[in-house]
N, C-alpha and C positions, 0 to 999 in steps of 0.2 A: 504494500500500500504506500501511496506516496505521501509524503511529508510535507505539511501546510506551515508555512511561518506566513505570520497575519500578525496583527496589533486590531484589537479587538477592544474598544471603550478607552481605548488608551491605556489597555495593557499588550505587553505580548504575548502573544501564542504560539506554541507548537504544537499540531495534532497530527496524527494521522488520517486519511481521508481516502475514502473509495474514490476513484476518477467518477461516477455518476452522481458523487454526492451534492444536491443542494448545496447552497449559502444557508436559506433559508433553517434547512435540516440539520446543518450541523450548529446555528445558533442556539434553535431550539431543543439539538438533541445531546450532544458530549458538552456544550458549552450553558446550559442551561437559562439561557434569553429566555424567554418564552414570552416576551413582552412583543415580540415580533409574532406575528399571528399570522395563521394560512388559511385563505378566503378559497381560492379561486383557483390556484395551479398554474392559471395562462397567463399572470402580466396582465389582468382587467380589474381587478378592484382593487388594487395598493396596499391593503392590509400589512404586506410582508416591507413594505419598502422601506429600507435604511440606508443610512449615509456611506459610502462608500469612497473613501478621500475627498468627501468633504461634498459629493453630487448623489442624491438622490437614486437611487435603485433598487428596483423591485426584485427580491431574494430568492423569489420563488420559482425564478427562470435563469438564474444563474447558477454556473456550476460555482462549489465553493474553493476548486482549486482555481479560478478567474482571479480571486480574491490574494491570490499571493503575494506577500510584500508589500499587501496594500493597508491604509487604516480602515476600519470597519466599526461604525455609530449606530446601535442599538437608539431604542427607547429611554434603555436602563443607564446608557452613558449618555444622558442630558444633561444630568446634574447627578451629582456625589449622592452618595448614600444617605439618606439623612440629614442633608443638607435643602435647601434651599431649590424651588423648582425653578425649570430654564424657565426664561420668559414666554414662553410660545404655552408652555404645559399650563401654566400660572392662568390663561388670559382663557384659555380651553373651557376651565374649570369657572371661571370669573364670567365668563359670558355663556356660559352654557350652552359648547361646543359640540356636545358628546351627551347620548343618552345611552345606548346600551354600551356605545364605547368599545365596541366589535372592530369598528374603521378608526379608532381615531390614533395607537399609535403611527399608523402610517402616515395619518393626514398632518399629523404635529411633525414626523419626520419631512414631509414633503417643504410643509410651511418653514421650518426652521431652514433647508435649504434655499426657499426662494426668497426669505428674508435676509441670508447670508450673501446672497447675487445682488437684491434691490432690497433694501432697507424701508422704503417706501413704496410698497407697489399701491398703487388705487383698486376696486374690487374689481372690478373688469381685469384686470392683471392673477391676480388673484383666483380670484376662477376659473381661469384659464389654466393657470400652475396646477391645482390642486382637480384637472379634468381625469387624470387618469386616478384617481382616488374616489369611491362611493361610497355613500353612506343609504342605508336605511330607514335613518330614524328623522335626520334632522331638516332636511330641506334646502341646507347647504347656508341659510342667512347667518345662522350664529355662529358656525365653521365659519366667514370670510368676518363675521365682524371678530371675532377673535384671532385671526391674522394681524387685523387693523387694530387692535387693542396691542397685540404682541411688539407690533411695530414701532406705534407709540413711544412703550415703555421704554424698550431698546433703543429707540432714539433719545430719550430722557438720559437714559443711563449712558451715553457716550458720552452725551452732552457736559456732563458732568467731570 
């Protein structure tokens, strides 16, 4: 089996890995993510999608040896343990972004990437970012006004 070196939340990893193995399977399976979630298989509802040096990708259709020598951002590595939520998680929860909360690591993972490109997108931008991502529950208005809340905030806090 071949040998994965990865940096994973901003830690490193060495695993061993089947050549057929997901990203998505080996977060959730030897690496025990499990805040990464599996909707869909094909790359259509975002569920699975995490940071991947720093862009946005959907886990559930890449192999996890793609992933070599790259950094790879869960959910779980937003914010520390016990610490403090990123701004994006914070604004989720504050605008009630998320009801059954089945899509929303993905969508917080998406949003925090398109707020790391454009720090200010307007919601038309916004919705357009977060098109390969579905939700269920919510109807998509309190998902993009807490973009716009998360925005905000991070803008505040550069500010400073």
């Amino acid at each position: 089996m071949p040998q994965l070196q990865l940096s994973v939340n901003g830690r490193p990893v060495s695993v061993e890995v089947e050549p057929h193995t997901l990203l998505v399977d080996l977060l959730r399976g030897p690496l025990g993510l499990t805040g990464t979630h599996i909707g869909c298989d094909t790359s259509q509802c975002g569920a699975c999608t995490v940071l991947l040096d720093g862009e946005a990708v959907k886990s559930c259709t890449m192999l996890a040896l793609q992933a070599e020598g790259c950094g790879v951002t869960t959910i779980e590595g937003l914010s520390p343990e016990g610490g403090p939520l990123h701004p994006v998680q914070d604004a989720f929860v504050a605008c009630h972004g998320l009801q059954c909360g089945f899509c929303t690591p993905g969508m917080v993972m998406t949003a925090v990437c398109l707020l790391q490109q454009e720090p200010q997108p307007d919601a038309e931008r916004i919705a357009h970012a977060l098109e390969g991502n579905l939700c269920r529950c919510t109807g998509y208005v309190n998902i993009v006004e807490s973009v716009q809340t998360a925005a905000r905030t991070m803008a505040e806090g550069a500010a400073r």
